[in-house]
Every structure is written in structure tokens, then in C-alpha cells.
LUMSEDO-46856 format. One record per atom (N, C-alpha, C): residue in three letters; atom name; x, z, y; residue number from 1. Coordinates in steps of 0.2 Angstrom, whole numbers, plus 5000, padded with zeros to 4 digits. Each point is the difference from the previous one (the first is absolute). Layout:
// residues N
  res  atom     X     Z     Y    n
  ala    CA     X     Z     Y  NUM
...
// end
This chain:
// residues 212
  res  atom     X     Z     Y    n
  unk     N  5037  5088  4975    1
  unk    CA  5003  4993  5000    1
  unk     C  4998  4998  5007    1
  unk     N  5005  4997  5003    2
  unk    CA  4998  4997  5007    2
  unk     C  4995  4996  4999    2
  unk     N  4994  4999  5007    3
  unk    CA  4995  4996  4996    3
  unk     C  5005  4990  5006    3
  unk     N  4994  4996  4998    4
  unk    CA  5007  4996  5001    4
  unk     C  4997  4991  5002    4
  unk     N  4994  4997  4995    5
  unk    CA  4998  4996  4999    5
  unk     C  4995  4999  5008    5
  unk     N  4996  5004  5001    6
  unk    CA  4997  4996  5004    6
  unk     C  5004  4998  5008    6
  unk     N  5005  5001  5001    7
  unk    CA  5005  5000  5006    7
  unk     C  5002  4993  5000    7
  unk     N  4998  4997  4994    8
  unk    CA  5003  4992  5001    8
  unk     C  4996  4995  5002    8
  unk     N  4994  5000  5002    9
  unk    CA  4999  4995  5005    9
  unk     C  5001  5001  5006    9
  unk     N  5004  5003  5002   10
  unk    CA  4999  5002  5006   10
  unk     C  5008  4996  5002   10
  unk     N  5003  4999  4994   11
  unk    CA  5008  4997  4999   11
  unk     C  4998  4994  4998   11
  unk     N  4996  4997  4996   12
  unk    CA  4998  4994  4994   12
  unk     C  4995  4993  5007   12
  unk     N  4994  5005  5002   13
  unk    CA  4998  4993  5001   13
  unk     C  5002  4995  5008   13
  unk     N  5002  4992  4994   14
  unk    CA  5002  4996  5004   14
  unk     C  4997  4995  5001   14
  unk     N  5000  4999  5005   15
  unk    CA  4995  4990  5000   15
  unk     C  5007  4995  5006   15
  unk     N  5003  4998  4995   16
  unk    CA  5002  4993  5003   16
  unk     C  4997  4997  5008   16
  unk     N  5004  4996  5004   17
  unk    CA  4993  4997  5006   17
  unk     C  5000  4993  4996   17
  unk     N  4994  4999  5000   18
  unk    CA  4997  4994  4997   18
  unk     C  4999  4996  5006   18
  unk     N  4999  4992  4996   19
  unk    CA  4999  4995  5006   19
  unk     C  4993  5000  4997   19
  unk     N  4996  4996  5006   20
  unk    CA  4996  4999  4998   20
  unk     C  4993  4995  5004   20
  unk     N  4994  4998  4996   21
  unk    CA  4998  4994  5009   21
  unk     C  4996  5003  5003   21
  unk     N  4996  4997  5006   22
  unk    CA  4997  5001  5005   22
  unk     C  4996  5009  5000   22
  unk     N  4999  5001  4994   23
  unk    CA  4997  5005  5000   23
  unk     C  5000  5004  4992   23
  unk     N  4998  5005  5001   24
  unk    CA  5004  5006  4993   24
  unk     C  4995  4995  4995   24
  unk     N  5005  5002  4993   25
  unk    CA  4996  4998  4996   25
  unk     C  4994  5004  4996   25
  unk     N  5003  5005  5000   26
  unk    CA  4994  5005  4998   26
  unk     C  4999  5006  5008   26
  unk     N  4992  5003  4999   27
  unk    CA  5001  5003  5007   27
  unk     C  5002  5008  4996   27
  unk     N  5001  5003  5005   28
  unk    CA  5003  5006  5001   28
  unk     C  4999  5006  4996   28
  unk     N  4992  4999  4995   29
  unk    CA  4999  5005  4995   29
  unk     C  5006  4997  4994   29
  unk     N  4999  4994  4999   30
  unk    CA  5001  4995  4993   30
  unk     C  5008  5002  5002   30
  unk     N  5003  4998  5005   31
  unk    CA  5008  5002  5001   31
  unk     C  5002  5007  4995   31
  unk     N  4995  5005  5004   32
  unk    CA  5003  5007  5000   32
  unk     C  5001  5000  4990   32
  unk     N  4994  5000  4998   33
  unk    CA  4998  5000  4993   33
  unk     C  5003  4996  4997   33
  unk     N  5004  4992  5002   34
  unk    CA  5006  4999  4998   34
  unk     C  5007  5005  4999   34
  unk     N  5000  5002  5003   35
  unk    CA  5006  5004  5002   35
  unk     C  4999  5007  4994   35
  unk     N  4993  5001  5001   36
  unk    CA  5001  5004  4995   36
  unk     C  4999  5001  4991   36
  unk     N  4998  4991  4999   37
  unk    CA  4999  4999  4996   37
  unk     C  5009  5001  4995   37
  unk     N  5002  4996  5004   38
  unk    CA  5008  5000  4999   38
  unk     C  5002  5006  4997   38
  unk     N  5000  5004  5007   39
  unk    CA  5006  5005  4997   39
  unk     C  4995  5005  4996   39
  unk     N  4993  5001  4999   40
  unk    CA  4999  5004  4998   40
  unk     C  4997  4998  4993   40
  unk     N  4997  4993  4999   41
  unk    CA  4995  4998  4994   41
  unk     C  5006  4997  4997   41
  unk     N  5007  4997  5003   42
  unk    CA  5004  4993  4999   42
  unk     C  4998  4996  4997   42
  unk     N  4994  4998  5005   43
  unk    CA  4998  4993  4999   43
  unk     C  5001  4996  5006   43
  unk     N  5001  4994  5000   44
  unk    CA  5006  4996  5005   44
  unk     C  4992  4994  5002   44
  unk     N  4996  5002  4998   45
  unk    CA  4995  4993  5001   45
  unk     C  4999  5002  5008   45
  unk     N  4996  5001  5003   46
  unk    CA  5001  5003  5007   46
  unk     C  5005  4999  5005   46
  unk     N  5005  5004  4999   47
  unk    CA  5007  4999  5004   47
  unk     C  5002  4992  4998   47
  unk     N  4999  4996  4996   48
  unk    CA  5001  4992  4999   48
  unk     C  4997  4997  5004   48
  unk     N  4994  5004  5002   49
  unk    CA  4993  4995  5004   49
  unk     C  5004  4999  5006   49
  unk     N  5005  5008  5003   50
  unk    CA  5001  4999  5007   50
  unk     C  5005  4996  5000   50
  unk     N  5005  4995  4996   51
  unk    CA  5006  4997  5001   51
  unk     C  5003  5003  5000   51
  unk     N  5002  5007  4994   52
  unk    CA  5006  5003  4997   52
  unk     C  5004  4994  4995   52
  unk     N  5005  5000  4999   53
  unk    CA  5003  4995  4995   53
  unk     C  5001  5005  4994   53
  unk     N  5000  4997  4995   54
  unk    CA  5004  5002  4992   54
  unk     C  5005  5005  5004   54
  unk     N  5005  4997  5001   55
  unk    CA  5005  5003  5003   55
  unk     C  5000  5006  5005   55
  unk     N  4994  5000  5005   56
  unk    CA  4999  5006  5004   56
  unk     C  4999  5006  4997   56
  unk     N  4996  4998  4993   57
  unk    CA  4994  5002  4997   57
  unk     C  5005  5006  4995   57
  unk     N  5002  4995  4998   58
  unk    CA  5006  5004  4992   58
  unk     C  5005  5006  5005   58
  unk     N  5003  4997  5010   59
  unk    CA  5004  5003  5002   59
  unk     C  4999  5007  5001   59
  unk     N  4992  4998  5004   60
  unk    CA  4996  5006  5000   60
  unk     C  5000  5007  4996   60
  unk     N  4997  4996  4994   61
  unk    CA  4998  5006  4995   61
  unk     C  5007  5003  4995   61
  unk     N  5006  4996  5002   62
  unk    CA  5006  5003  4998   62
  unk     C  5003  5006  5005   62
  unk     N  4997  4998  5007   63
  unk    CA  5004  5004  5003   63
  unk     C  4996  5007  4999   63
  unk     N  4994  4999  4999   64
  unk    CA  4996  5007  4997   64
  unk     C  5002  5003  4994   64
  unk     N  5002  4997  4994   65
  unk    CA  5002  5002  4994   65
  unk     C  5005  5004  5000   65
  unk     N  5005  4995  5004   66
  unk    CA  5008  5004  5002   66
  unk     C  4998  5007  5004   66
  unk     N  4996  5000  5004   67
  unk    CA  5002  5004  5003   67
  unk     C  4994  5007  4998   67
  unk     N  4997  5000  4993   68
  unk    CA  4996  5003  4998   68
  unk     C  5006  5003  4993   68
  unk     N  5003  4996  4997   69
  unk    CA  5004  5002  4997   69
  unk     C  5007  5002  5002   69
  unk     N  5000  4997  5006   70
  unk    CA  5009  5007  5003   70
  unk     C  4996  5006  5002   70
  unk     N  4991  5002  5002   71
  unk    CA  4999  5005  5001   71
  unk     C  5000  5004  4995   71
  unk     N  4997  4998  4994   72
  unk    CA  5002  5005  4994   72
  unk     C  5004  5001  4999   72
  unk     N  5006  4996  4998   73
  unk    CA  5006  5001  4999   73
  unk     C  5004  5008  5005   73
  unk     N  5001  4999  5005   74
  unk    CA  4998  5003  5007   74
  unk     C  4999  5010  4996   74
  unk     N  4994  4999  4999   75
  unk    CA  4993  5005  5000   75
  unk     C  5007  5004  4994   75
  unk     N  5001  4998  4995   76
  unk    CA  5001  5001  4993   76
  unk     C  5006  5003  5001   76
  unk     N  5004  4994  5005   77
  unk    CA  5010  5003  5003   77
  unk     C  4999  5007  5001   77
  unk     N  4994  5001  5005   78
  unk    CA  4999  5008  5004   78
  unk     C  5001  5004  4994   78
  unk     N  4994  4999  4994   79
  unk    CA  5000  5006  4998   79
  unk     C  5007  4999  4994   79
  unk     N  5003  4997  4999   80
  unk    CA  5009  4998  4995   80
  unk     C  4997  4998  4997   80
  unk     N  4997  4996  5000   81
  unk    CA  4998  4997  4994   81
  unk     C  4999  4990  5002   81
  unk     N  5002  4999  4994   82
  unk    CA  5001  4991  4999   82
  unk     C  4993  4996  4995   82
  unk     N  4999  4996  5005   83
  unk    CA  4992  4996  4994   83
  unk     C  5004  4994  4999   83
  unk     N  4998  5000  4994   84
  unk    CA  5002  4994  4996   84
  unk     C  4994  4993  5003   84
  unk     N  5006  4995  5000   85
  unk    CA  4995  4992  5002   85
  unk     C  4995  5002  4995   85
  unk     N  5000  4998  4993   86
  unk    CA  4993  5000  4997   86
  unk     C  4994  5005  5002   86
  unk     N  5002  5005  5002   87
  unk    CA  4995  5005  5002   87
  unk     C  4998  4999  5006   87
  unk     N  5002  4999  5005   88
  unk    CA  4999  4997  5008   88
  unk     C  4998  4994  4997   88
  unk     N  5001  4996  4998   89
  unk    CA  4996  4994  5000   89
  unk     C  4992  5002  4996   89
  unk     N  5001  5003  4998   90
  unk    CA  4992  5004  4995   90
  unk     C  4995  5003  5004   90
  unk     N  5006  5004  5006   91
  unk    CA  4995  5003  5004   91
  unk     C  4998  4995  5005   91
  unk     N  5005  4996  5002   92
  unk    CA  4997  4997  5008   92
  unk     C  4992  4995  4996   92
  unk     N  5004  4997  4994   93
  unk    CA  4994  4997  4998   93
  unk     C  4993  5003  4997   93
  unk     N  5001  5008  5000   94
  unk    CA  4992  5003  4999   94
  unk     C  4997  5001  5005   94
  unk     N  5003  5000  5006   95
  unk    CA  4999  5002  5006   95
  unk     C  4994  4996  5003   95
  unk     N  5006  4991  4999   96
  unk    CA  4996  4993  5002   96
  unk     C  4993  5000  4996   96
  unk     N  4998  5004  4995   97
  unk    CA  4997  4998  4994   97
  unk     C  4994  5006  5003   97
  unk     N  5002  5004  5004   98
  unk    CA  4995  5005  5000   98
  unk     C  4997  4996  5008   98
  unk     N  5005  4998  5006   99
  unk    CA  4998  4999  5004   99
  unk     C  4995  4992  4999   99
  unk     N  5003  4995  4996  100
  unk    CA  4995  4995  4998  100
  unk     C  4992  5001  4999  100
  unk     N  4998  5008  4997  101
  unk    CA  4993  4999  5000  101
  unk     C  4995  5002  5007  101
  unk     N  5003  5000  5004  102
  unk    CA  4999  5003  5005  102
  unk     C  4996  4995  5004  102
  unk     N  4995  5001  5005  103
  unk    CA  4994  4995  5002  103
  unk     C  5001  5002  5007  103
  unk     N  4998  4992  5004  104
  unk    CA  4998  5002  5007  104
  unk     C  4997  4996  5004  104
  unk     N  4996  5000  5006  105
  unk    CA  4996  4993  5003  105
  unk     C  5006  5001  5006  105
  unk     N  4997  4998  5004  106
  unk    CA  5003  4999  5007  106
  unk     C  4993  4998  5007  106
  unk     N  4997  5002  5004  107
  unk    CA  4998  4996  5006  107
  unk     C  5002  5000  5007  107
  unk     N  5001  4997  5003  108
  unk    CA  5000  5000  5007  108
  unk     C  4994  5002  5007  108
  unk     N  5002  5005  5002  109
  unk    CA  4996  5006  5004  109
  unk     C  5000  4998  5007  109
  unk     N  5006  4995  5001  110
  unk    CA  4998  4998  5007  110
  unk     C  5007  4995  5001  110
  unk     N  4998  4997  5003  111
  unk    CA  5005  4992  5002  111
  unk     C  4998  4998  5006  111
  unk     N  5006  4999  5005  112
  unk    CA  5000  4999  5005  112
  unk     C  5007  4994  5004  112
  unk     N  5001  4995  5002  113
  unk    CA  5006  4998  5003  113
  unk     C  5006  5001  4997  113
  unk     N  5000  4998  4993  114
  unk    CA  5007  4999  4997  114
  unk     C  5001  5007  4997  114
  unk     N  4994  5004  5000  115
  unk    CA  5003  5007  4996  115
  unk     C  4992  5003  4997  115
  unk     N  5002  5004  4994  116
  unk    CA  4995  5002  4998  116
  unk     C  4999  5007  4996  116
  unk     N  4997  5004  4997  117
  unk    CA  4998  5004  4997  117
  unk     C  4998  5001  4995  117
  unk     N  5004  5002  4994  118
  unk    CA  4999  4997  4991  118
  unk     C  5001  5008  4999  118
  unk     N  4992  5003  4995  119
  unk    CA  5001  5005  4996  119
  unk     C  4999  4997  4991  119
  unk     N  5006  5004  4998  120
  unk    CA  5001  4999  4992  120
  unk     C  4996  5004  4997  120
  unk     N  4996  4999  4993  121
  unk    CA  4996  5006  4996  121
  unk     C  5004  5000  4995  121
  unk     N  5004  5005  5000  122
  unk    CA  5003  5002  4992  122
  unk     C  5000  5003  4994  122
  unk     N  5000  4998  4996  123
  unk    CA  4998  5005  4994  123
  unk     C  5008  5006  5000  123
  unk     N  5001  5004  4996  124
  unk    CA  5005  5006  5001  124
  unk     C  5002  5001  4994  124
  unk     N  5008  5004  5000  125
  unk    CA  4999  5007  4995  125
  unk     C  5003  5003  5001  125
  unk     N  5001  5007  5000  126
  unk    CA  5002  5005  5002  126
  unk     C  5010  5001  4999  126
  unk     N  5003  4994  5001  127
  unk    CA  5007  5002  4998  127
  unk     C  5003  5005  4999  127
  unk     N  4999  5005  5006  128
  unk    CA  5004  5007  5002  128
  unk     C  5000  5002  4992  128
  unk     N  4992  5002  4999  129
  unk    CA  4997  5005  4993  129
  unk     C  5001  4996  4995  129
  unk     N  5002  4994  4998  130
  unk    CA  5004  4997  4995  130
  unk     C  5006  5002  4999  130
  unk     N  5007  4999  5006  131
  unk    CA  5005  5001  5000  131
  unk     C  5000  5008  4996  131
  unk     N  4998  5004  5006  132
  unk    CA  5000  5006  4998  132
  unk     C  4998  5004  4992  132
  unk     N  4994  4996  4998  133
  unk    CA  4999  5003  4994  133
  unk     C  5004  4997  4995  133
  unk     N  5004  4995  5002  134
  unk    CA  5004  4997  4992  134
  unk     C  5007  5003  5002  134
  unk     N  5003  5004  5007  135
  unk    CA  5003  5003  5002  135
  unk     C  4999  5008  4995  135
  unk     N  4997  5004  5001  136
  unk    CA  4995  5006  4998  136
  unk     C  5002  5000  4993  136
  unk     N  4995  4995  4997  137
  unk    CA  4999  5000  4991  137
  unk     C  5006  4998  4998  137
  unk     N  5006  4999  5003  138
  unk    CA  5007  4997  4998  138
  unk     C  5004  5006  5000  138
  unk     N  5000  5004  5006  139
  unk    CA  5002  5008  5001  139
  unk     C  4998  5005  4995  139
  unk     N  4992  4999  4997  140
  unk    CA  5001  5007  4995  140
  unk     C  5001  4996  4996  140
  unk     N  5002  4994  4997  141
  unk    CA  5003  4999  4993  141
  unk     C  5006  5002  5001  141
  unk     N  5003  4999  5005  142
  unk    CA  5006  5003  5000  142
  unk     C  5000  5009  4999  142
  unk     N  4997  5004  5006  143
  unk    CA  5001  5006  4997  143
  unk     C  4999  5000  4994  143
  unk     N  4995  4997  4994  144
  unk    CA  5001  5002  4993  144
  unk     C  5004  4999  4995  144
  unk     N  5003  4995  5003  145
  unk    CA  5007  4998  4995  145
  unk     C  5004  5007  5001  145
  unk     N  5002  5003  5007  146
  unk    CA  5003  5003  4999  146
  unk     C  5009  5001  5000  146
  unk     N  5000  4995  5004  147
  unk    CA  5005  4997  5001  147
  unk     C  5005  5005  5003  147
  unk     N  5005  5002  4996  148
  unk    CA  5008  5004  5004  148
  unk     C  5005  4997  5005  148
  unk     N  5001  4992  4999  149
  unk    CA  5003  4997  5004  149
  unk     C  4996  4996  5002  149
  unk     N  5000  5001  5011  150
  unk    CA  4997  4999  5003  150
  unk     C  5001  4991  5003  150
  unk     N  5004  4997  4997  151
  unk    CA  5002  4992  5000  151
  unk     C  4993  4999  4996  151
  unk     N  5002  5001  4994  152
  unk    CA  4996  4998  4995  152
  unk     C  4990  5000  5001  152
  unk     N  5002  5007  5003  153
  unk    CA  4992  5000  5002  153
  unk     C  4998  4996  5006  153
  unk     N  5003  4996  5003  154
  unk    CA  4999  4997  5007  154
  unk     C  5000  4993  4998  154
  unk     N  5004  4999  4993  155
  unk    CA  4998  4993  4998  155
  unk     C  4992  4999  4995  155
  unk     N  5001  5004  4998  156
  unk    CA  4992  5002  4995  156
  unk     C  4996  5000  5005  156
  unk     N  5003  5003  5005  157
  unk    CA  4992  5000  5006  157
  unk     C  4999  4993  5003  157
  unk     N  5007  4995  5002  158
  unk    CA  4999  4996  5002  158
  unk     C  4996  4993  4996  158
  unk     N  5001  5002  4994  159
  unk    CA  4999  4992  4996  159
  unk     C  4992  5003  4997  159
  unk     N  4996  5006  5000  160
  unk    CA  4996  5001  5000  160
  unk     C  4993  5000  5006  160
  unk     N  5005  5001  5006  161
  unk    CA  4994  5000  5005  161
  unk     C  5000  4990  5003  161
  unk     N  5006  4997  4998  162
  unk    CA  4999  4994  4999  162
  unk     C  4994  4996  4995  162
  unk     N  5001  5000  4993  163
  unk    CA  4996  4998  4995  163
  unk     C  4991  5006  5001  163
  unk     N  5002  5004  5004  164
  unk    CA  4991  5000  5003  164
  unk     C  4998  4997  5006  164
  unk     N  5004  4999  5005  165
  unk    CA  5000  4998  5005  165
  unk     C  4998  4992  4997  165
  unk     N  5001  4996  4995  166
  unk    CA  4998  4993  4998  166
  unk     C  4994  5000  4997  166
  unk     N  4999  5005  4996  167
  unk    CA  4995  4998  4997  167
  unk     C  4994  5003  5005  167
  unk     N  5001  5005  5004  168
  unk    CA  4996  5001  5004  168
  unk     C  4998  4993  5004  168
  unk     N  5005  4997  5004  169
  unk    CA  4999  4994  5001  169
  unk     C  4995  4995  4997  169
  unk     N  5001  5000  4994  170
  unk    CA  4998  4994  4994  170
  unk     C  4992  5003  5000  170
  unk     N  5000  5004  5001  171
  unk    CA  4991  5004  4999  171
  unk     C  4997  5001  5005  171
  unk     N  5001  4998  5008  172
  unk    CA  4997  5001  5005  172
  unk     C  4992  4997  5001  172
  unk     N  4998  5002  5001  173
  unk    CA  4994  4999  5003  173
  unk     C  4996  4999  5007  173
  unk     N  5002  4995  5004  174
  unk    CA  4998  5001  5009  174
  unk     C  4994  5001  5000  174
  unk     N  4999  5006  5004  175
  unk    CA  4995  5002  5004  175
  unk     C  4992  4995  5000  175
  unk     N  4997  5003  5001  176
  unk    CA  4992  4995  5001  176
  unk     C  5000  5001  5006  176
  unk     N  5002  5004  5003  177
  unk    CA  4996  5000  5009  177
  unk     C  5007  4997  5004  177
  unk     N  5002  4998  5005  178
  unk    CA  5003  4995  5003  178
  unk     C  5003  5005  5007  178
  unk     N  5007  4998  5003  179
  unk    CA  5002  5003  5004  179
  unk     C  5002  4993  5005  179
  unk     N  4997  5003  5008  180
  unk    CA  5001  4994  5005  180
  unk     C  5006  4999  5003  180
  unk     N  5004  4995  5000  181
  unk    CA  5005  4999  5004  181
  unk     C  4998  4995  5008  181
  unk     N  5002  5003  5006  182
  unk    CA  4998  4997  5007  182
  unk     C  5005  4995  5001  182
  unk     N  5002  4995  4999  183
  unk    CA  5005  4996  5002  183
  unk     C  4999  4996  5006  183
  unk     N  5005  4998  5004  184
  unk    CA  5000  4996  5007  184
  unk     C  5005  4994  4999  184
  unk     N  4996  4995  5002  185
  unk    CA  5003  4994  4997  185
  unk     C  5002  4994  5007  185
  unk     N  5004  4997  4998  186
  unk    CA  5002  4996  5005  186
  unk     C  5002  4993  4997  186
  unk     N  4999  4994  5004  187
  unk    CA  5004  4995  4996  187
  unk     C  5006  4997  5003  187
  unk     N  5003  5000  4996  188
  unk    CA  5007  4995  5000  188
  unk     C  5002  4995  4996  188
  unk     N  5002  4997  5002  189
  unk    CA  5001  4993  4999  189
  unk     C  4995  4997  4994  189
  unk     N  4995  5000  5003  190
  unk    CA  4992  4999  4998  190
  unk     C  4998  5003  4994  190
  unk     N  5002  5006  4998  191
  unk    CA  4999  5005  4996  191
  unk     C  4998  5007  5002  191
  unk     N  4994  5002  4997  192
  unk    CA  4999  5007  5003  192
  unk     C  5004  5004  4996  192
  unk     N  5002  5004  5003  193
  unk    CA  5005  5008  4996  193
  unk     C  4999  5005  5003  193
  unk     N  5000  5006  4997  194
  unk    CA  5001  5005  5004  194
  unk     C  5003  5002  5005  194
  unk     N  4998  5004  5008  195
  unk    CA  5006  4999  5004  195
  unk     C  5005  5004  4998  195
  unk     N  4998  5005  4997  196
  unk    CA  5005  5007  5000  196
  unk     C  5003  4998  4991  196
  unk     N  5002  4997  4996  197
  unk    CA  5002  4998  4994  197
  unk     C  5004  5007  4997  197
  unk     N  5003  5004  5004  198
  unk    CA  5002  5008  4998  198
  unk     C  4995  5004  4996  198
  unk     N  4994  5000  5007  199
  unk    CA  4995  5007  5001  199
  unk     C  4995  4998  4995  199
  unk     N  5001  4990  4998  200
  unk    CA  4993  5000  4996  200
  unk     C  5002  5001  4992  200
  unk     N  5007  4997  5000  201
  unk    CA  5003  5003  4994  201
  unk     C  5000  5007  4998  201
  unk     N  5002  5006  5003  202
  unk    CA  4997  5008  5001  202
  unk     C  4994  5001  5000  202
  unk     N  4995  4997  5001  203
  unk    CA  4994  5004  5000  203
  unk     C  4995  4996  4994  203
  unk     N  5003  4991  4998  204
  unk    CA  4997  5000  4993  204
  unk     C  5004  5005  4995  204
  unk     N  5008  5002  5001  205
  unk    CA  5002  5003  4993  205
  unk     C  4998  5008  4999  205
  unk     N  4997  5004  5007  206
  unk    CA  4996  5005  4999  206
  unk     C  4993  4998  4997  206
  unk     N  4996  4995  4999  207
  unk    CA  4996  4997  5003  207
  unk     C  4999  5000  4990  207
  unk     N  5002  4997  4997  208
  unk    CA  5000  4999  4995  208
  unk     C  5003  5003  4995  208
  unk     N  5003  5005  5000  209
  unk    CA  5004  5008  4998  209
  unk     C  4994  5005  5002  209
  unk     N  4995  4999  5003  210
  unk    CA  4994  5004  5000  210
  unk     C  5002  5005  5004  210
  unk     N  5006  4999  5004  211
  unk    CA  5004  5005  5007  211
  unk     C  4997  4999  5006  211
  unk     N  4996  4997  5003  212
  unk    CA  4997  4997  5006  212
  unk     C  4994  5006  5000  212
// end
């Protein structure tokens, strides 16, 4: 199975330009761990601090969902096979449910003249070896069925490497030891952000996929 989940922040994270007064409202650790409160805890209390609106907020975490859910969709076309909405909705929400337990501080390493240096601590789990073993354990059910037509065995294979692939989810456990993210920050429109919002999106979704 293609692997496929963690490529999406690197498409997903958004931040709006915020107005904002004289000076940031939270400094540049509190920003970062906004941002990754959101998309990874989806918790909105933080990203609110900085003058996101409801509306920003809802836009944000839609354009993430959409485009988590046309990836799977995507993934499933490659190998001829179709996921049903209640199944996709099952999975994207095991996913949230797994990434929810997930922990991190944030502090600032060095601040200078409207820019600054924020490392993340994250807790992990190993995506890859999740994907892969609900991938695996779904293939030998399949050879055991024994399957003569090779359709049938590729639907069998698909809706079981799925329903592990959730519960796997529903049963994670994040790491005790913590992986660092270096991030470079900048402000704009009296908000610190990342500067590179690509590179920082890439390196938390290796980062927290236990790929870093």
C-alpha cells in the first residue's frame, strides 16, 4: 500500500495574515505550539490567542481534512479500489483520535530583531510500522482465504488492511521520549510564524510519524 498520511502537512499547514497591535500577542515559543496545537492536538485555544477568527479556524482545519481525505481517496484509486464515505470518515477520525494524544512544549533558543529560533518537543509514533503492519496482517488474511478471483481478493485485502489500519489508530500509544523540531520564526503582521511554513510543515509530519 502506498504509504501516504504523513505528506500532508507539508500541503495542510495554513495560517491566515492576522492583524494585530503594537506587538505579538504571544511570543514566538507560544505562536509555534499554537499552530501545532491546531493541527495536531485540534485544539483552537492557542491559535484564538493569536487573532485567528472562528472562521479562519473552521477554514483552516477544512482545508486539512479535504485534502487528507482526497489523499486517501487518491491512495485507494491507485490500487482500483473505492472507500466508501463512512469508512473514510472512520479512518480520518481514528487518525485525529490517535494524533490527539500526542504531547509537546515548545521554547525559544535565541531571539533577535524581529526573528527568532523555536525548538518543538514531541512526543511520536511510528506511522510507517502501523501503516505497514495493518498493510501485512490484511495480505496474509488474504492468502488464507484463498482467493481464485483476483478482484475479490484485492477487495478483501482492501477493507481489511483498512479496519486494521483504524483500530490500529484507536490504540496508539505516543512515545515517552520526545523528537526536536528547529524552527525559524519571523513576525508578520504582529504575529510570529514560521518563516519557511512548507519546511516546518515537513519536518513536524516526519517529526511526529517517528520519520525524523
Amino acid at each position: 500500500m502506498k504509504k501516504f498520511l504523513p505528506i500532508l502537512f507539508c500541503i495542510c499547514l495554513y495560517i491566515p495574515l492576522l492583524g494585530g497591535c503594537n506587538e505579538p500577542r504571544l511570543n514566538a515559543a507560544d505562536s509555534i505550539k499554537a499552530i501545532y496545537d491546531l493541527y495536531i492536538l485540534g485544539d483552537t485555544t492557542g491559535i484564538s490567542s493569536l487573532g485567528m477568527t472562528k472562521e479562519d479556524i473552521s477554514a483552516a482545519r477544512k482545508t486539512y481534512d479535504d485534502s487528507l481525505r482526497e489523499t486517501i481517496r487518491a491512495n485507494f484509486a491507485d490500487s482500483g479500489q473505492e472507500i466508501e464515505e463512512e469508512t473514510l470518515e472512520e479512518l480520518c477520525n481514528a487518525r485525529k483520535e490517535a494524533l490527539s494524544k500526542m504531547k509537546a512544549s515548545a521554547e525559544i533558543t535565541k531571539e533577535s530583531e524581529g526573528k527568532a529560533t523555536v525548538v518543538i518537543h514531541t512526543t511520536f509514533f511510528n506511522e510507517f510500522d502501523l501503516d505497514a503492519d495493518a498493510y501485512y496482517n490484511a495480505r496474509e488474511k488474504a492468502k488464507k482465504k484463498g482467493f481464485e478471483d483476483l478482484e475479490k481478493q484485492q477487495v478483501f485485502l482492501m477493507n481489511a488492511y483498512t479496519k486494521n489500519l483504524i483500530k490500529a489508530y484507536q490504540e496508539v500509544t505516543p512515545s515517552k521520549e520526545t523528537i526536536d523540531i528547529t524552527v525559524d520564526c519571523v513576525i508578520q503582521n504582529k504575529t510570529w510564524i514560521p518563516a519557511n511554513m512548507s519546511s516546518f510543515g515537513s519536518d513536524l509530519a516526519l517529526a511526529i510519524s517517528g520519520q525524523q
